[in-house]
C-alpha positions, 0 to 999 in steps of 0.5 A: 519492541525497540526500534533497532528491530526494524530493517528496511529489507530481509531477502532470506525472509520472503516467502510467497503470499498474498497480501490478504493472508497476510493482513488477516493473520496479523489483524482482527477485522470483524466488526471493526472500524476500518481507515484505508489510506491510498484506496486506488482501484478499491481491490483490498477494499472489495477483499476486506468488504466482502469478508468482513461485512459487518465491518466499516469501512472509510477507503480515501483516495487522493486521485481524483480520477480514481476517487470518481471511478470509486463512487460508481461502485455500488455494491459494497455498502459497508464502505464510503469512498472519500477524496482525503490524503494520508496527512489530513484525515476526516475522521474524529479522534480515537474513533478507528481500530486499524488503518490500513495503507497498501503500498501508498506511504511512499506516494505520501509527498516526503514533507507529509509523511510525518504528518500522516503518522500523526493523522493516523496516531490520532484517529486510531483507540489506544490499543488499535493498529496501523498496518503499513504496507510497502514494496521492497526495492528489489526484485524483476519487477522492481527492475522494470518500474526503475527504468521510467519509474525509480522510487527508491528514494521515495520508499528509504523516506517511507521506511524512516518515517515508519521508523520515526513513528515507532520512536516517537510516543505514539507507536510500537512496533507490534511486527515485521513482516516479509513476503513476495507478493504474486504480481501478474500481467497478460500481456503488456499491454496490461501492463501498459495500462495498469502500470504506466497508464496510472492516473495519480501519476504522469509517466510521459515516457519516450517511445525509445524507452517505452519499446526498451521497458516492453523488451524487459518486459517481455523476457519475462512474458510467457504463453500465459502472461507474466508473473513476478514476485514482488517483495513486500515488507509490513511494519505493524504499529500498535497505537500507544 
């Protein structure tokens, strides 16, 4: 499929799903070898575990914090937590069918990204499949995250390096896909804890604009918490 294929964002093209839908309709799982890039709290890594057991799974964290939360986890023995970014992967060439990054290509620093591209081309067997998740810079929630947190630059440059991976010799463009990702909170202190209180990054935000993003948030905020759609575009590269 020709790179011109490729859009950063189609808004009349979402439709409301959760990612493990998603992913399971565009890949095959089972008894795979599996490299998941940006891991963070393990969720898509417990999903896949579990649903596929027989499967291998290497989830690596950059964070620190995070990667020694994950090595407390014990009950999924078909995954081993490593502490690796995207752009120096410890796995042998050609030795993984599907690399899987979930909304973690944008925290790869700008420089890296075309390097992780190759990391990736490199460990996966012609034929196998990078799944790259990201978030679309849109939407109520995306509204909020701007106004301590503005990624929009940093998601234009994982977009174009997606893109410069399709035009390089090493992917093609298998598929695109959009969908609004279900995102919930309770209350805002969830939110506080589960958004701003993130240890891979330092948010240090003023009490002033702490209370004007807990205001946004709570227009949103009902008896039973608050739910947004996020929108999420998934470029599928086959490995040439």
């Amino acid at each position: 499929m020709p790179t011109g294929t490729m859009v950063i964002a189609q808004p009349d093209h979402y439709r409301p799903s959760e990612e493990q839908t998603i992913y399971e309709s565009l890949l095959s799982l089972e008894d795979a070898v599996i490299v998941e890039l940006g891991c963070g709290g393990a969720q898509h890594t417990r999903q896949i575990a579990e649903r596929h057991p027989d499967s291998q799974i290497h989830a690596f964290e950059v964070d620190q914090i995070q990667h020694q939360q994950n090595l407390t986890i014990t009950d999924l023995p078909n995954v081993t937590f490593q502490l690796a970014g995207a752009e120096s992967i410890p796995m042998a060439d050609g030795s993984t069918d599907v690399v899987m990054m979930f909304k973690s290509l944008h925290h790869v620093p700008l420089g890296n990204m075309d390097q992780a591209f190759s990391g990736i081309a490199r460990i996966l067997k012609p034929g196998g499949y990078a799944y790259i998740s990201e978030p679309v810079f849109a939407g109520d929630f995306n509204e909020i995250l701007r106004m301590f947190h503005n990624e929009e630059s940093v998601r234009q440059a994982a977009f174009a390096a997606t893109s410069r991976a399709v035009a390089s010799t090493q992917f093609e463009l298998a598929s695109e896909t959009f969908f609004d990702a279900p995102n919930a909170f309770a209350s805002f202190s969830e939110f506080e804890q589960k958004v701003i209180g993130v240890t891979h990054t330092e948010h240090n935000i003023a009490p002033e604009l702490l209370e004007r993003v807990r205001e946004m948030f709570e227009i949103h905020n009902g008896p039973t918490g608050a739910l947004f759609e996020m929108p999420i575009r998934v470029d599928l590269l086959r490995r040439i």
